[in-house]
C-alpha positions, 0 to 999 in steps of 0.5 A, a space after each residue: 482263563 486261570 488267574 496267577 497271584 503275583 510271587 511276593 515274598 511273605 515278609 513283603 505281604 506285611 503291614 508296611 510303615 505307614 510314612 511309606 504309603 503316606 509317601 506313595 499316595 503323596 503323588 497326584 499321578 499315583 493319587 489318581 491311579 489308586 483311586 481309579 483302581 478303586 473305582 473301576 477294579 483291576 485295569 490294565 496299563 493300558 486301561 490306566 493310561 486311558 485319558 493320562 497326561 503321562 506316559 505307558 512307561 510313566 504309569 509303570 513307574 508309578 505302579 511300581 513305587 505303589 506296589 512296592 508301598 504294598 498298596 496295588 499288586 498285579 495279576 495275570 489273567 491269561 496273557 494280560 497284566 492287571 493291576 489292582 488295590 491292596 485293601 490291607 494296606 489302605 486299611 492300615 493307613 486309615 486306622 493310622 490317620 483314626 490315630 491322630 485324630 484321636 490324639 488330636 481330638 484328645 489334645 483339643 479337649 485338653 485344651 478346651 478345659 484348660 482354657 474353660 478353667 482359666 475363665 472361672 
């Protein structure tokens, strides 16, 4: 049984813009897929589609703008399909939210002081 990685050019193996995946996970079907990936390891669509409220061909839809966000890819393994996570990208997209916590936490803190100040 020999495992084929899918033929994605280098330039698209790149860290994304985060808005892109931001975009992509801002849908509850694509939400759903990603974190059923996560949990259960590479699945077939027709694993994914197990239980789904939408279609084979919906499922496909949603794989694709997820791939093309750089957060799932596919494989074959012998004649099947299996989709499974791009760990790289979910990475990004959290040291980028650990970003504006960080602003956010700074900003507070700011405020804080400010406030603080103006009460002595």
């Amino acid at each position: 049984m020999s495992v084929r990685r899918p033929s994605v050019a280098p330039h698209a193996r790149e860290l994304r813009n985060p808005a892109l995946v931001f975009a992509a996970l801002g849908d509850k079907t694509r939400l759903d897929l990603v974190a059923r990936l996560c949990a259960g390891g590479p699945l077939s669509i027709a694993r994914l589609t197990d239980g789904a409220d939408v279609t084979r061909q919906a499922i496909t839809k949603h794989l694709n703008i997820l791939a093309g966000a750089g957060l799932v890819r596919d494989i074959r393994v012998g004649r099947e399909r299996l989709w499974e996570v791009e760990t790289r990208q979910i990475e990004e997209a959290r040291r980028c939210l650990d970003r504006i916590c960080s602003q956010w936490d700074d900003a507070l803190g700011r405020l804080k002081l400010a406030v603080e100040g103006e009460e002595h």
